[in-house]
C-alpha positions as CSV (number, residue, x, y, z in Angstrom):
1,X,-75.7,3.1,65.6
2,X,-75.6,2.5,62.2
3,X,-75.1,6.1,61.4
4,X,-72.1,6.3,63.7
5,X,-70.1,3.5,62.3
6,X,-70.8,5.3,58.9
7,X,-69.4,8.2,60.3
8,X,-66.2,6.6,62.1
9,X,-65.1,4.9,58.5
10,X,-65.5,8.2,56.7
11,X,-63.3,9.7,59.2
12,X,-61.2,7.5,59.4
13,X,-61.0,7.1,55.3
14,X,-60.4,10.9,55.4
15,X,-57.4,11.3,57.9
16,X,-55.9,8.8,56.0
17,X,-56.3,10.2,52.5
18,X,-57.4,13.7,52.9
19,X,-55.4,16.3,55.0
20,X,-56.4,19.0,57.4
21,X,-55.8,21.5,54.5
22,X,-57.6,19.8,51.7
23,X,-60.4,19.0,54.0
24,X,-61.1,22.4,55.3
25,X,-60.4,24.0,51.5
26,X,-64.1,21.4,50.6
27,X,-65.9,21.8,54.0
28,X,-65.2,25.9,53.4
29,X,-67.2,25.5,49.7
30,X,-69.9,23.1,51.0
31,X,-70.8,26.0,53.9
32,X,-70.6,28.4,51.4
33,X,-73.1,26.4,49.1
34,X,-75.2,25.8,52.4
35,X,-74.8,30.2,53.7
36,X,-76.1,31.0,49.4
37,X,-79.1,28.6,50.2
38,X,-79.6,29.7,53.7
39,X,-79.8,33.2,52.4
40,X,-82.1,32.9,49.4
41,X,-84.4,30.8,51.2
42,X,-84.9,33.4,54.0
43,X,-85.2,35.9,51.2
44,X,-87.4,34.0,48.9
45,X,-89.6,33.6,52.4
46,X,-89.8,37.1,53.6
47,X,-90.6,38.0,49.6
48,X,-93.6,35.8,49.3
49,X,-94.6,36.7,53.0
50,X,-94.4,40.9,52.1
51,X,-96.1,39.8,48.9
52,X,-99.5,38.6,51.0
53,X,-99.2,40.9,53.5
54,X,-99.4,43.9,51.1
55,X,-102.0,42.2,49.2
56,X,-104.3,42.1,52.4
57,X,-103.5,45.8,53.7
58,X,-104.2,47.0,50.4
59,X,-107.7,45.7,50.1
60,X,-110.6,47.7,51.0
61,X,-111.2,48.5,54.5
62,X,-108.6,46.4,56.0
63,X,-106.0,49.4,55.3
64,X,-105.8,49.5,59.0
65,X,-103.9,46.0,59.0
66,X,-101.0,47.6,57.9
67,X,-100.6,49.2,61.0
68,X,-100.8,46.1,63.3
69,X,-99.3,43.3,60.8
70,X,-95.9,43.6,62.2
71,X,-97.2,43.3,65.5
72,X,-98.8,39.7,63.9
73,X,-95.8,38.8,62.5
74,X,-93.8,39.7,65.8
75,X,-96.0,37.3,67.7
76,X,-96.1,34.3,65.3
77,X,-92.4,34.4,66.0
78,X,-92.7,34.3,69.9
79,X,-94.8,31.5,69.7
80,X,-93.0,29.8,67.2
81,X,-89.7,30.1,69.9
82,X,-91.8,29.9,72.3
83,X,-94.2,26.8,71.7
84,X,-91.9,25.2,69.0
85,X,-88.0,25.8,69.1
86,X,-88.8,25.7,73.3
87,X,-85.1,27.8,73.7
88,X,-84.0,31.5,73.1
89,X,-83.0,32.7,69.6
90,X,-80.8,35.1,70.2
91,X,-79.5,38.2,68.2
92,X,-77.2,36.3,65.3
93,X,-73.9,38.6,65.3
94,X,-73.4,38.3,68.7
95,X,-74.5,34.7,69.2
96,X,-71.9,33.9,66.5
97,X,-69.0,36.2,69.1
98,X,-70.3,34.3,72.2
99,X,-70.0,30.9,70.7
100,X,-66.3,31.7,69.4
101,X,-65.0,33.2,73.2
102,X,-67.1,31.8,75.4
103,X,-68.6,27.9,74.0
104,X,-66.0,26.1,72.1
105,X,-67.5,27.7,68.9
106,X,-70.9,25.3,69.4
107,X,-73.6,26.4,68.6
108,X,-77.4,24.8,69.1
109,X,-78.7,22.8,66.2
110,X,-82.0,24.6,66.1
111,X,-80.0,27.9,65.3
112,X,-79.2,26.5,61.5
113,X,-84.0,26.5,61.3
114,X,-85.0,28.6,64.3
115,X,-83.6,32.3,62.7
116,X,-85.1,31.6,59.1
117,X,-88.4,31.2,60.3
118,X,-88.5,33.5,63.3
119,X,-87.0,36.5,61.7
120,X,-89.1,35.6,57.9
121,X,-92.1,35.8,60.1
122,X,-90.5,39.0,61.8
123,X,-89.6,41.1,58.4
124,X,-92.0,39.4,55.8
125,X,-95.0,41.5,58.5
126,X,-93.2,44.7,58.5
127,X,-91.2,44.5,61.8
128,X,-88.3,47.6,61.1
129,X,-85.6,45.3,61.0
130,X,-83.2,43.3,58.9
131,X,-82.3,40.1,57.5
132,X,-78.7,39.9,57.5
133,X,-78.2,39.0,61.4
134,X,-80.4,35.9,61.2
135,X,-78.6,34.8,58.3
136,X,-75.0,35.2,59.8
137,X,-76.4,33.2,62.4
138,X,-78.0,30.3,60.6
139,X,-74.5,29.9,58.6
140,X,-73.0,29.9,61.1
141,X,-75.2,27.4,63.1
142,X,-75.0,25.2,60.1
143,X,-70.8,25.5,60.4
144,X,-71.0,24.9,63.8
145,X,-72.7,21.5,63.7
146,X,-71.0,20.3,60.5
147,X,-67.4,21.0,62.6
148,X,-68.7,19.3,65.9
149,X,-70.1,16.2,63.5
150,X,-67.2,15.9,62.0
151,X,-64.9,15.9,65.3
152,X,-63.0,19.1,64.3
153,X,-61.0,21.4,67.1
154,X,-61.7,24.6,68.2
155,X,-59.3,26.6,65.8
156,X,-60.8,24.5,62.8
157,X,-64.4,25.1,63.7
158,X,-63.9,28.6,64.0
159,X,-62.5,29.1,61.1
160,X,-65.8,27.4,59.8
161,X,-68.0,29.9,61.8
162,X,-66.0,32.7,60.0
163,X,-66.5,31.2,56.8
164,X,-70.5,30.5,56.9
165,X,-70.4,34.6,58.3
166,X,-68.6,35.1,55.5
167,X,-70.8,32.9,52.8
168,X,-74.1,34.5,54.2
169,X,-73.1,38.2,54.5
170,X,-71.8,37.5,50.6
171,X,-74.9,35.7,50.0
172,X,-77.5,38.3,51.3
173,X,-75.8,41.1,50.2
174,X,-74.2,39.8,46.7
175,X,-70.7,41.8,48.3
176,X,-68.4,38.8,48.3
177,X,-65.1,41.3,49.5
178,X,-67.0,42.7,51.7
179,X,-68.0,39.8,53.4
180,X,-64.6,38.7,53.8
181,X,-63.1,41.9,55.3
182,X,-66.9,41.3,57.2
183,X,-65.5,38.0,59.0
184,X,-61.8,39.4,59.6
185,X,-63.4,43.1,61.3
186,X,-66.8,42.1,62.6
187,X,-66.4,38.4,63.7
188,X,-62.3,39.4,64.6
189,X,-61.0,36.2,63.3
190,X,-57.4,35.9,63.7
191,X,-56.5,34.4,60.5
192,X,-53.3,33.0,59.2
193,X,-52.8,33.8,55.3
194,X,-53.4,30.6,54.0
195,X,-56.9,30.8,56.1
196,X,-57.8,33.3,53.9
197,X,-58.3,30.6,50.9
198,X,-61.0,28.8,52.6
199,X,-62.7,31.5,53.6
200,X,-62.6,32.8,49.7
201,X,-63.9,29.6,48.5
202,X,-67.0,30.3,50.9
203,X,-67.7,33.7,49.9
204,X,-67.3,32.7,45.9
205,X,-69.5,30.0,46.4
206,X,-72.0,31.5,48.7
207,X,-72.5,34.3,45.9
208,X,-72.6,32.1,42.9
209,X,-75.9,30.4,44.9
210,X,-77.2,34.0,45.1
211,X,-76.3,35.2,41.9
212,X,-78.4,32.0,40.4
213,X,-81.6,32.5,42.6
214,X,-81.8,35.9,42.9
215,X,-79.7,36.8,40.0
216,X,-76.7,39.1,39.6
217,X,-78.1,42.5,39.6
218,X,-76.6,44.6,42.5
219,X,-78.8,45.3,45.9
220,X,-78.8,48.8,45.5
221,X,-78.2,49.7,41.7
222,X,-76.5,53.2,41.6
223,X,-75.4,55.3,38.4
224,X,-72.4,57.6,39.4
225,X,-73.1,60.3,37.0
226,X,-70.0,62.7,38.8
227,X,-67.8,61.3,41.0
228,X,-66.1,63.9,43.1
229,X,-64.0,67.1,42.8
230,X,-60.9,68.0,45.6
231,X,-63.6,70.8,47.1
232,X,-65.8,68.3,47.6
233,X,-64.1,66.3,50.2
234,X,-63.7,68.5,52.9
235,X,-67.7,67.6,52.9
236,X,-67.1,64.3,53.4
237,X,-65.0,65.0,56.5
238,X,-67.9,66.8,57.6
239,X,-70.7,64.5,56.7
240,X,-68.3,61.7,58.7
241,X,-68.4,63.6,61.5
242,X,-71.9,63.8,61.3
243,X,-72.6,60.1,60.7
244,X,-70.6,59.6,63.9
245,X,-73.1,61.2,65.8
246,X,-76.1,59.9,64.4
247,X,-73.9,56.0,64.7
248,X,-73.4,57.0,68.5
249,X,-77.5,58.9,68.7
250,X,-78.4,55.0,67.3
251,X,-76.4,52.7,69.7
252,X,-77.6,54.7,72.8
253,X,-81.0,54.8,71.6
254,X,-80.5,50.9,71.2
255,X,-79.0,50.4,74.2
256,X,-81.6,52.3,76.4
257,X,-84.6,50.7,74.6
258,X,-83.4,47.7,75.5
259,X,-82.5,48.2,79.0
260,X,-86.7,49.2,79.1
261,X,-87.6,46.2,77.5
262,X,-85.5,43.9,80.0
263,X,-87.1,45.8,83.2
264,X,-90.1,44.4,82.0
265,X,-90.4,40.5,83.4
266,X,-93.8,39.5,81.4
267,X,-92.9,38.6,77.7
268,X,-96.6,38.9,76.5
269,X,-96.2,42.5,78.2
270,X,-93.6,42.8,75.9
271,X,-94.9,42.1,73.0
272,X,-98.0,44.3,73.2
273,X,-96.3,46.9,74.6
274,X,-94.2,46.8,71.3
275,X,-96.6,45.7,68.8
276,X,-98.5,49.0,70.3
277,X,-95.5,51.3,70.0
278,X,-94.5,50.0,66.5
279,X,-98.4,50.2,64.9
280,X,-98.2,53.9,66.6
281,X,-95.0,54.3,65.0
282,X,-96.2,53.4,61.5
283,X,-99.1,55.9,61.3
284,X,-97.1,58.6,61.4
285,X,-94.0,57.0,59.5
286,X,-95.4,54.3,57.2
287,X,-92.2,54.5,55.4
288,X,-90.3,52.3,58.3
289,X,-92.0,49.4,57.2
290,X,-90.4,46.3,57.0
291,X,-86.2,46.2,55.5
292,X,-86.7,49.2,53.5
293,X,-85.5,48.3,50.9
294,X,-87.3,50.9,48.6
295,X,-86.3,53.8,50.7
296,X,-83.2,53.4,50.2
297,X,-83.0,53.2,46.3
298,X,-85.0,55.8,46.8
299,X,-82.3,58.1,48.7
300,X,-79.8,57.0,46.0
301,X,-81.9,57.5,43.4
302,X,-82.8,60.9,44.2
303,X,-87.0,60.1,44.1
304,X,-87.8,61.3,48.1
305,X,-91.1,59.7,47.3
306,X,-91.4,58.2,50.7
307,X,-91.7,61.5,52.6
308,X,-95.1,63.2,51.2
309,X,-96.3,60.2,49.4
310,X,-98.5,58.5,52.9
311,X,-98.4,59.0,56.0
312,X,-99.9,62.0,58.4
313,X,-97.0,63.8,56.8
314,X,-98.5,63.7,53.3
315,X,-98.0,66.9,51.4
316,X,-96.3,68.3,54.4
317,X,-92.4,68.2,53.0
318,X,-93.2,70.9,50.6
319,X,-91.4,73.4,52.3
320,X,-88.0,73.4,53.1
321,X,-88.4,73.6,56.7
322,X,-90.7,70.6,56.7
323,X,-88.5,68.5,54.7
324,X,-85.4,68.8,57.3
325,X,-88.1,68.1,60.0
326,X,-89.7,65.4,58.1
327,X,-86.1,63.9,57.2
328,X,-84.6,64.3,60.8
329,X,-87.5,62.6,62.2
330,X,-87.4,59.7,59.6
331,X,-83.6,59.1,60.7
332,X,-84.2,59.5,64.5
333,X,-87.5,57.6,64.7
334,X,-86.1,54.6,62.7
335,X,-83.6,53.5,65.1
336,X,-86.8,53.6,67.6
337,X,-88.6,51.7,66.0
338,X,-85.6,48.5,65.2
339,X,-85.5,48.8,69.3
340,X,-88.6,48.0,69.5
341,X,-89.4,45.5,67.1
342,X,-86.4,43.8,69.0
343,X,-87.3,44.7,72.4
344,X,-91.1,43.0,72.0
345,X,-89.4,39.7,70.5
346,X,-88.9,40.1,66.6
347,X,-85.8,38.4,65.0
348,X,-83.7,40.3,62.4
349,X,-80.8,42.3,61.7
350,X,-79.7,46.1,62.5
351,X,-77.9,46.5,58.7
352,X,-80.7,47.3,57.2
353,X,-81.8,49.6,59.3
354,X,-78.2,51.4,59.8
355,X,-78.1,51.4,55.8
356,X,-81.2,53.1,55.7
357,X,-80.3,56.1,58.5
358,X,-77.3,55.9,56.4
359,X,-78.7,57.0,53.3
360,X,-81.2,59.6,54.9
361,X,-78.4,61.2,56.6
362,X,-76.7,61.9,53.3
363,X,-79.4,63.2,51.6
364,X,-80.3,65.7,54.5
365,X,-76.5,66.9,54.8
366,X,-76.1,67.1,51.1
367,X,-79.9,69.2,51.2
368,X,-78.7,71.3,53.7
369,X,-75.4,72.4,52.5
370,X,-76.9,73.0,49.4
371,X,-79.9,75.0,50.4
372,X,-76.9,77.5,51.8
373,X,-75.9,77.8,48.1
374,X,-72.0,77.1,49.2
375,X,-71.9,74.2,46.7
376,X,-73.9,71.7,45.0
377,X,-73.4,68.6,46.2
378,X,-74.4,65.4,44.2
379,X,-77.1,64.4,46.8
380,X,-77.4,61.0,45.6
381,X,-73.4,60.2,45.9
382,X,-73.8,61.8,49.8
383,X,-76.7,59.2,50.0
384,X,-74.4,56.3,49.2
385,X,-71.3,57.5,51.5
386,X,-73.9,58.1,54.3
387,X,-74.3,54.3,54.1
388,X,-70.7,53.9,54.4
389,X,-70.6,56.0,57.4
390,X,-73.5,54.8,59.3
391,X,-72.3,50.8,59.0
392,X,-68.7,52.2,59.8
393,X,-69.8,54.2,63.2
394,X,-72.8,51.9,64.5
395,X,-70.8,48.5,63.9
396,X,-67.3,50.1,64.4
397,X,-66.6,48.0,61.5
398,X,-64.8,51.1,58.9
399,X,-63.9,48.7,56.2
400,X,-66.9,46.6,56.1
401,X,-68.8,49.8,55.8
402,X,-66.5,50.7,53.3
403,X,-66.4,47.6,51.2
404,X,-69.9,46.9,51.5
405,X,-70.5,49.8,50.0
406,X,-68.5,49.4,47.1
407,X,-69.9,46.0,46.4
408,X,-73.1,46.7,46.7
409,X,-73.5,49.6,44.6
410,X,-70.8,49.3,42.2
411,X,-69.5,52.3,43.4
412,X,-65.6,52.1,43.6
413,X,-64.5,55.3,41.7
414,X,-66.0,56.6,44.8
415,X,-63.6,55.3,47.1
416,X,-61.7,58.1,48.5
417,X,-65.0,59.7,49.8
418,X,-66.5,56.3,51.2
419,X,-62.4,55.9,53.1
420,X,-62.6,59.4,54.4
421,X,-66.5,59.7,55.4
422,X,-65.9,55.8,57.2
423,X,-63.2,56.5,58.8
424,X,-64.2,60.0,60.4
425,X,-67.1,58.3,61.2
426,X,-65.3,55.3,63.1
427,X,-63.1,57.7,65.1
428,X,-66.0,60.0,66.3
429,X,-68.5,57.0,67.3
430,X,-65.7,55.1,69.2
431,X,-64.6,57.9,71.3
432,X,-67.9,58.4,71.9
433,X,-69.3,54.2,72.6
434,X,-66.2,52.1,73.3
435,X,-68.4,49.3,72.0
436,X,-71.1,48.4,69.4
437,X,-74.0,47.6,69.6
438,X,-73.3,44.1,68.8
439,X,-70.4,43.8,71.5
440,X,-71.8,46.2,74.3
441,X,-73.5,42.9,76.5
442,X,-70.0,40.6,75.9
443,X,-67.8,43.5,77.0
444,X,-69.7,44.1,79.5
445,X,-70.1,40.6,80.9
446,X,-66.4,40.2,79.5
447,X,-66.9,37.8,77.1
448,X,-65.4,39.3,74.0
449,X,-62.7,38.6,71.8
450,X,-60.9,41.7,70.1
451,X,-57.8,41.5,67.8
452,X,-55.3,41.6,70.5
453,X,-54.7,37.8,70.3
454,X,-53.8,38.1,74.4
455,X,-56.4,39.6,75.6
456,X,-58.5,36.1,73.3
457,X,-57.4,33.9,74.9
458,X,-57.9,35.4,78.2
459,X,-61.1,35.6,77.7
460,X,-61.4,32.0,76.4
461,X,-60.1,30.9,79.7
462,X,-62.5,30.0,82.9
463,X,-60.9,30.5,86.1
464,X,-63.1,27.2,87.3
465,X,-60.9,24.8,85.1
466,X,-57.6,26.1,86.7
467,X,-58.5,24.9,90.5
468,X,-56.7,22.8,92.3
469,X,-58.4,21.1,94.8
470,X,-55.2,18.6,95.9
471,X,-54.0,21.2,98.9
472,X,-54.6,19.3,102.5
473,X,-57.0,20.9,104.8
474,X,-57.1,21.2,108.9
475,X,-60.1,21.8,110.7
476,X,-60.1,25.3,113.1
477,X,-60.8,23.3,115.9
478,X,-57.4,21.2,115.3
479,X,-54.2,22.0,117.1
480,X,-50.6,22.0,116.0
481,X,-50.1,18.2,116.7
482,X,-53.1,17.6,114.4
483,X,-51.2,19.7,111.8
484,X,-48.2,18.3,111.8
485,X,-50.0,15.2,111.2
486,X,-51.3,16.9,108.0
487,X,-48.0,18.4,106.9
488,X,-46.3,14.8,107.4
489,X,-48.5,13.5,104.6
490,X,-48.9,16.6,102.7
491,X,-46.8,17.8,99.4
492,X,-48.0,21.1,100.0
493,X,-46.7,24.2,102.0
494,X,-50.5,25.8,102.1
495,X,-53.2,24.2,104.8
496,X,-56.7,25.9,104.1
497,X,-58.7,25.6,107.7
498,X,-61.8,24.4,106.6
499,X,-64.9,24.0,109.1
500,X,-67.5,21.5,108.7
501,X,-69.8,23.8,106.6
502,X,-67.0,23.5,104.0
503,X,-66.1,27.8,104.7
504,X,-63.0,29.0,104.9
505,X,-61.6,30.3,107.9
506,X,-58.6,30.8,106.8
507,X,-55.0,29.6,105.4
508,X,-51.6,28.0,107.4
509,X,-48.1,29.0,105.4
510,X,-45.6,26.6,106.1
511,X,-42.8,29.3,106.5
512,X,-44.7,30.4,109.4
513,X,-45.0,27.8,111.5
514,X,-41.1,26.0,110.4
515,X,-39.5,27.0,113.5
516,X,-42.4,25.4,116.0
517,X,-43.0,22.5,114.7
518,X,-40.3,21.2,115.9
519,X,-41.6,21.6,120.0
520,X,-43.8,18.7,120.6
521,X,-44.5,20.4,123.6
522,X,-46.4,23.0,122.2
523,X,-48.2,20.4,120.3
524,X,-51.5,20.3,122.4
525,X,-51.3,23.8,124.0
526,X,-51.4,25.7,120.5
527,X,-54.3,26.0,118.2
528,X,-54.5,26.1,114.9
529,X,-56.7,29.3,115.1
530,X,-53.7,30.8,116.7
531,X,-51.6,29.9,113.6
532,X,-54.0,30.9,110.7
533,X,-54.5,34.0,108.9
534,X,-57.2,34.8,106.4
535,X,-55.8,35.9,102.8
536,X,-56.3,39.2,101.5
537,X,-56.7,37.9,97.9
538,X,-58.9,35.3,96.5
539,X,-61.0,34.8,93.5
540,X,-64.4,33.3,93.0
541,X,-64.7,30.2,90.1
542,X,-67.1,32.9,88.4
543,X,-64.2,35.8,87.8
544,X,-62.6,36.4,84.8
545,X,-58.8,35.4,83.6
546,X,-58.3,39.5,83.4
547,X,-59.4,39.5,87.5
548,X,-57.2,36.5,88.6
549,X,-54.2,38.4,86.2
550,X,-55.0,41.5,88.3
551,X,-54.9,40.2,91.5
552,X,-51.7,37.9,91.0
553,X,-49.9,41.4,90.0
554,X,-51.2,43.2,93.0
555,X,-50.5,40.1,95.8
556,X,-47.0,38.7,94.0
557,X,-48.8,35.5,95.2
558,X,-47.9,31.8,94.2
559,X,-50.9,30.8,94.8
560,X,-54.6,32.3,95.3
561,X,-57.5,30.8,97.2
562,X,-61.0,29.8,95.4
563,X,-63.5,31.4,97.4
564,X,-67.3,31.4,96.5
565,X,-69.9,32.5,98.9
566,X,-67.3,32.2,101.4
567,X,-66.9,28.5,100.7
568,X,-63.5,27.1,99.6
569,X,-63.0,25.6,96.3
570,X,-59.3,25.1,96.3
571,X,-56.0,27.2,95.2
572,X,-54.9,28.4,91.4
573,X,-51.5,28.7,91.3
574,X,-49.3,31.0,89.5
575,X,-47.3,28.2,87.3
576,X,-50.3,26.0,86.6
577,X,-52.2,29.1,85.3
578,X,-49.0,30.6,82.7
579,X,-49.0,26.7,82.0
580,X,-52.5,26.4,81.1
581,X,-52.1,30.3,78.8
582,X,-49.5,28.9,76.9
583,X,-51.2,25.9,76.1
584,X,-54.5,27.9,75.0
585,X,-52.6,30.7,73.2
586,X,-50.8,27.5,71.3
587,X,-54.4,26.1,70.2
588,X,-55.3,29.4,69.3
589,X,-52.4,30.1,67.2
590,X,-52.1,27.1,65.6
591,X,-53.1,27.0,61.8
592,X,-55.6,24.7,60.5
């Protein structure tokens, strides 16, 4: 109680001597403050878990608990959902685009604790996935809340959501531009210019945390010793086109692993099925380990170390042949091996993981090209670009990939190269998967928002909210006397005939029945079941805005019955649902 009236004077103390823009310009660099410590916590976590873990495996004799720590890891984080949280943490990215079209941009409190722990628990054993996903999500859980606690509406909390995506992807990553062009590409943010300054403010801030943590040292250092000649970029056309595939091999290798995993019904099944398939995986490629991290500097440092180093594939990349075997494997087997660390219940990101097919792609295109003595290619620059083109065709995202690049290695005299490479990419993976592998399920279920600000707030509508239920209904065993008792009260020119199970049986226009009710004589002799007719369009409460658009166009209908399971619901009319778009498309519009 008391907390509340706390809360109600602060509010009110703030509308009267704070505005909307002021107050949003502090909230933006407190959730940026809140993303940098979010981020270094779960990093700092996963750091001093890796740290134990290694220190175990590498011990005498229990080398074989390398193989089935990330299986251990994977389970401590069921349980801990399971047992603890006691609700589903779901993938981050995605979460964060469902709670923007679909829930008001709320999110659940646990979100801003449950990904931290589940995915440190996930990572710090080895599973093959990331960190950045989680960490989106927790900003954006802790933005969320802060909006809802603090009464704000939908277009202000979601600018908050963008901003904590924002403030964590600067955060994890120490790529502060990126992270912005991050929240206008990946989280499609319609954004008015002077939205842009909060969600500045958030990125700044969220780095500075980083930078004083984890200090300021790029994620992957890179020394551009040559940058590029003109001959040189028709190879970066060619390695785009070949990131493309690999982006489009990697989200229908995602997508089909997890249609496998959800055919299985048992969760325990799950887990051991994947704990199995991921300690299988690691015998033969002990190199997909955890983030990777050190493959990748690695790749971009030129030191393939990871290929013959461990592994049954030790001393086996000597030969040319092997090594394109070896490497081809590496980049098709990793994707695999994210699926299933996901499939049997881990928590983490797919960046990571797309950075490091990325960089393995380059060095294996620039290897090859070389090898046919055309040119010699800087392997280690194709290493970087690869990066670029893998984030651009798995998360059809080309200016994140190309921005994050930048920022994270420091690699912006390469820019031409990382535009052309990210783009070719983009163009080849979209016409191949209309969606990515973060939007796939809310197309699919219709659920996503895009930049076409129409086709938003469609999909924020719900058909269930546009009923009207105030239409007069007849029963089918009435007759026209009945009805004209109905019409004499009614302000309608529809009757629904409704039995007593509450189904429709059909609908009674008033134009069609003008001219007779006027003949009382005819009132007992004709029945209602003689007048009705049963529409050949409705909509059920559970159908999208794009289905009840459809079938107005088709019907040229005023009005459209609610039908579910054959039950009537009521009518949505033409006027009451443009009245109810422009109304949303107004809230979505407005600025902050």
């Amino acid at each position: 109680m008391a907390k509340g009236i706390l809360r109600k004077k602060f509010l009110t103390w703030r509308l009267r001597y704070i505005s909307n823009r002021q107050f949003m310009i502090i909230l933006s660099i407190v959730i940026g403050i809140a993303a940098g410590l979010a981020a270094v916590t779960i990093k700092k976590t996963v750091g001093v878990i890796h740290h134990f873990v290694h220190g175990i495996t590498s011990m005498e004799g229990l080398e074989w608990l390398y193989f089935v720590a990330p299986g251990i890891g994977i389970l401590l984080a069921v349980l801990f959902i399971k047992y603890i949280v006691r609700r589903p943490v779901r993938h981050g990215i995605p979460n964060v685009l469902y709670a923007i079209s679909k829930n008001q941009g709320q999110m659940n409190r646990h979100n801003m604790i449950s990904s931290v722990i589940a995915s440190s628990f996930t990572v710090g054993f080895g599973g093959s996935v990331g960190l950045e996903g989680p960490t989106v999500s927790t900003g954006a859980a802790i933005g969320a809340n802060l909006g809802k606690a603090l009464h704000l509406n939908y277009r202000q909390i979601t600018l908050l959501l963008g901003c904590a995506c924002a403030g964590a992807m600067s955060a994890i990553f120490k790529a502060p531009i990126a992270a912005i062009v991050f929240a206008l590409e990946v989280i499609m943010l319609d954004l008015t210019l002077t939205s842009l300054v909060p969600l500045l403010l958030c990125s700044a801030s969220a780095v500075v945390v980083s930078y004083l943590f984890l200090g300021q040292e790029v994620v992957y250092p890179f020394d551009i010793e040559h940058t590029y000649t003109l001959k040189e970029l028709i190879f970066y056309v060619l390695l785009g086109l070949g990131c493309g595939l690999v982006a489009t091999y990697f989200t229908r290798m995602y997508k089909y692993i997890e249609r496998l995993f959800e055919k299985v019904q048992n969760g325990w099944t799950r887990l051991i099925f994947g704990a199995i398939s991921l300690g299988i995986i690691l015998v033969f490629f002990p190199h997909l380990f955890g983030e990777g991290y050190e493959v990748i500097n690695g790749a971009l440092n030129g030191e393939l170390f990871y290929l013959h180093d461990v592994g049954v594939f030790a001393g086996m990349s000597d030969t040319f042949v092997n090594f394109v075997i070896i490497m081809a494997l590496t980049i098709g087997v990793k994707v695999i091996a994210t699926s299933v660390t996901f499939g049997s219940g881990g928590v983490g990101g797919i960046f990571a993981p797309t950075l490091f097919m990325g960089a393995n792609t380059g060095v294996l295109f620039a290897t090859l090209i070389n090898r046919f003595g055309w040119i010699d290619l800087p392997v280690k620059n194709f290493a970087l670009i690869g990066m670029a083109g893998l984030i651009a065709g798995v998360l059809h995202a080309p200016l994140t990939g190309l921005f994050l690049i930048a920022d994270l290695s420091g690699g912006y005299s390469m820019f031409l190269p990382l535009m052309i490479t990210a783009t070719i990419s983009f163009i080849v993976a979209k016409s191949f998967e209309k969606h990515s592998v973060y939007t796939h399920q809310l197309a699919h279920r219709k659920e996503l928002l895009t930049h076409d600000k129409d086709q938003n707030v469609m999909t924020m509508m719900e058909v269930s909210k546009l009923i009207e239920t105030d239409f007069a209904i007849i029963s089918p065993k009435a007759n026209l006397g009945d009805l004209v008792k109905v019409i004499s009260k009614a302000h309608r020119n529809l009757f629904p005939v409704v039995d007593d199970n509450g189904i429709l049986k059909g609908m009674v226009k008033m134009d069609d029945i003008r001219e007779i009710i006027f003949e009382p004589e005819k009132y007992e002799s004709v029945k209602v079941q003689e007048l009705m007719y049963m529409p050949e369009y409705f909509i059920s409460p559970d159908d999208s805005m794009e289905d009840l658009v459809e079938i107005f166009r088709k019907s040229s209908r005023f009005n459209i019955a609610v039908i579910d399971k054959g039950k009537y619901h009521g009518f949505i009319s033409r006027a009451n649902a443009f009245t109810a778009y422009r109304n949303q498309i107004k809230e979505f519009s407005a600025d902050y």
